[in-house]
C-alpha positions in Angstrom: -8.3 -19.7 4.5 -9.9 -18.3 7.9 -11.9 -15.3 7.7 -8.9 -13.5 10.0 -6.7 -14.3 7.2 -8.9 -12.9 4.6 -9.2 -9.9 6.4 -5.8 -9.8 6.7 -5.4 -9.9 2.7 -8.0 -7.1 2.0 -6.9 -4.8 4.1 -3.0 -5.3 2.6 -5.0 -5.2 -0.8 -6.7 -2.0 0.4 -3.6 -0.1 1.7 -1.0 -1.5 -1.6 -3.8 -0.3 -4.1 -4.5 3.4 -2.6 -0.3 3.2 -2.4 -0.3 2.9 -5.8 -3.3 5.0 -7.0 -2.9 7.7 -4.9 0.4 8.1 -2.6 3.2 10.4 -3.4 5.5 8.3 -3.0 4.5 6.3 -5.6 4.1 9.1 -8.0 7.0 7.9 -10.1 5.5 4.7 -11.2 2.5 7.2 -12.6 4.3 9.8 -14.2 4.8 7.8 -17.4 1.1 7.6 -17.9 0.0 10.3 -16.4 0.0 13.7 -16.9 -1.2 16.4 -14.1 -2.9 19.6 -15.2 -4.4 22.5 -13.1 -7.4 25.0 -13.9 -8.2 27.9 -12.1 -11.2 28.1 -11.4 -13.5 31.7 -12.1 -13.6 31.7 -8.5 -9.8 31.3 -8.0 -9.5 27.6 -6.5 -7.4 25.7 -8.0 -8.6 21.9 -9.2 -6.3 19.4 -10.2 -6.9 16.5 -12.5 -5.4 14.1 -14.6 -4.8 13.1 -18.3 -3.6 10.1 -19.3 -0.7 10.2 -22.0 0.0 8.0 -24.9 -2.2 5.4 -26.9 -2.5 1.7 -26.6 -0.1 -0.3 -23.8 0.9 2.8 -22.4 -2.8 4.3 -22.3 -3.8 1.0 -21.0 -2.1 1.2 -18.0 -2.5 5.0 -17.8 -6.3 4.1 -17.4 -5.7 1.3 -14.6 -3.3 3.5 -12.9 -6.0 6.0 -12.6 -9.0 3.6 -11.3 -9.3 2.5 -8.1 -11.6 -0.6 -8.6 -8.9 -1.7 -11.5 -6.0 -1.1 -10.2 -7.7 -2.9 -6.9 -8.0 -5.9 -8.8 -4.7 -6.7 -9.6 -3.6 -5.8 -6.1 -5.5 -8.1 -4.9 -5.0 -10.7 -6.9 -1.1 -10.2 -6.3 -1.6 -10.3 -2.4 -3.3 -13.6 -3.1 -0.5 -15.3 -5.5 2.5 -13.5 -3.0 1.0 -15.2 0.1 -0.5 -18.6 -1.3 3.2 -19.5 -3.1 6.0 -17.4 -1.3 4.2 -17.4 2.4 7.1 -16.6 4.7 8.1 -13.6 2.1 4.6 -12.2 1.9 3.7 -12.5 5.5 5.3 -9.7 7.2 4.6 -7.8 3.9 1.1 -8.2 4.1 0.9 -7.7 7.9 2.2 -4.6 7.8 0.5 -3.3 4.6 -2.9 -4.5 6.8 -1.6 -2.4 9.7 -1.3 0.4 7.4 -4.5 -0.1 6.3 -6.0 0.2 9.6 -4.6 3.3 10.4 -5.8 4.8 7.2 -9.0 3.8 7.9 -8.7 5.1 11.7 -7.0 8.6 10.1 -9.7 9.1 7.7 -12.7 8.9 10.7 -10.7 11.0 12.8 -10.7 13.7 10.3 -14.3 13.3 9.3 -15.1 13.3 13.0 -13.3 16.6 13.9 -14.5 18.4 10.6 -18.0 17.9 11.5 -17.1 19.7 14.7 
C-alpha cells in the first residue's frame, strides 16, 4: 500500500464514521439505540444529549453508535476489507467518501477562521 492510498482510506474512514456518528441522514440507523433528550437550561439554552436505550446487544451497539473512536474502528476496518477484496467496488466509494472528507475538513477551518473574526 503507498502512503497516497493510505491517505486515501483514512480520510474515506474519517468522512463514513462522522456519517454514521453524527449526520442526519443517518439518524435512522441510530434511532433504535438511541434516544434524544433536551434540558433547558436555568439560563434558557437548550442542550441536547443522548441516552442510549435497551440493555445488552442493543445497548452494545447504542454505546458504539455514540463513540467516535469506536465506531471509527470498525469503519476503518471495513474500508480496509471493502478495498483489499472487492477493489473495483470500493474504489469510487472510497474516493469519494475521501473527497467528502476533504471538504469537511476545509468547511470546518473556514468556519473556525471567520468566527475568530
Amino acid at each position: 500500500m503507498t502512503v497516497f492510498e493510505f491517505f486515501l482510506l483514512a480520510l474515506a474512514s474519517f468522512r463514513l464514521t462522522r456519517l454514521i456518528v453524527f449526520d442526519t441522514i443517518t439518524e435512522f440507523v441510530r434511532r433504535p439505540f438511541h434516544r434524544t433528550v433536551e434540558e433547558v437550561q436555568p439560563d434558557g439554552t437548550v442542550e441536547e444529549y443522548i441516552e442510549i436505550k435497551g440493555r445488552g446487544v442493543q445497548k452494545w451497539i447504542g454505546e458504539l453508535l455514540s463513540c467516535y473512536w469506536c465506531t471509527g474502528i470498525w469503519c476503518s476496518i471495513f474500508i480496509y476489507c471493502f478495498y483489499r477484496y472487492f477493489f473495483q467496488l470500493a474504489e469510487p466509494v472510497i474516493i469519494i467518501l475521501a473527497i467528502a472528507g476533504v471538504a469537511a475538513i476545509i468547511e470546518t477551518m473556514v468556519i473556525d477562521f471567520i468566527k475568530e473574526r
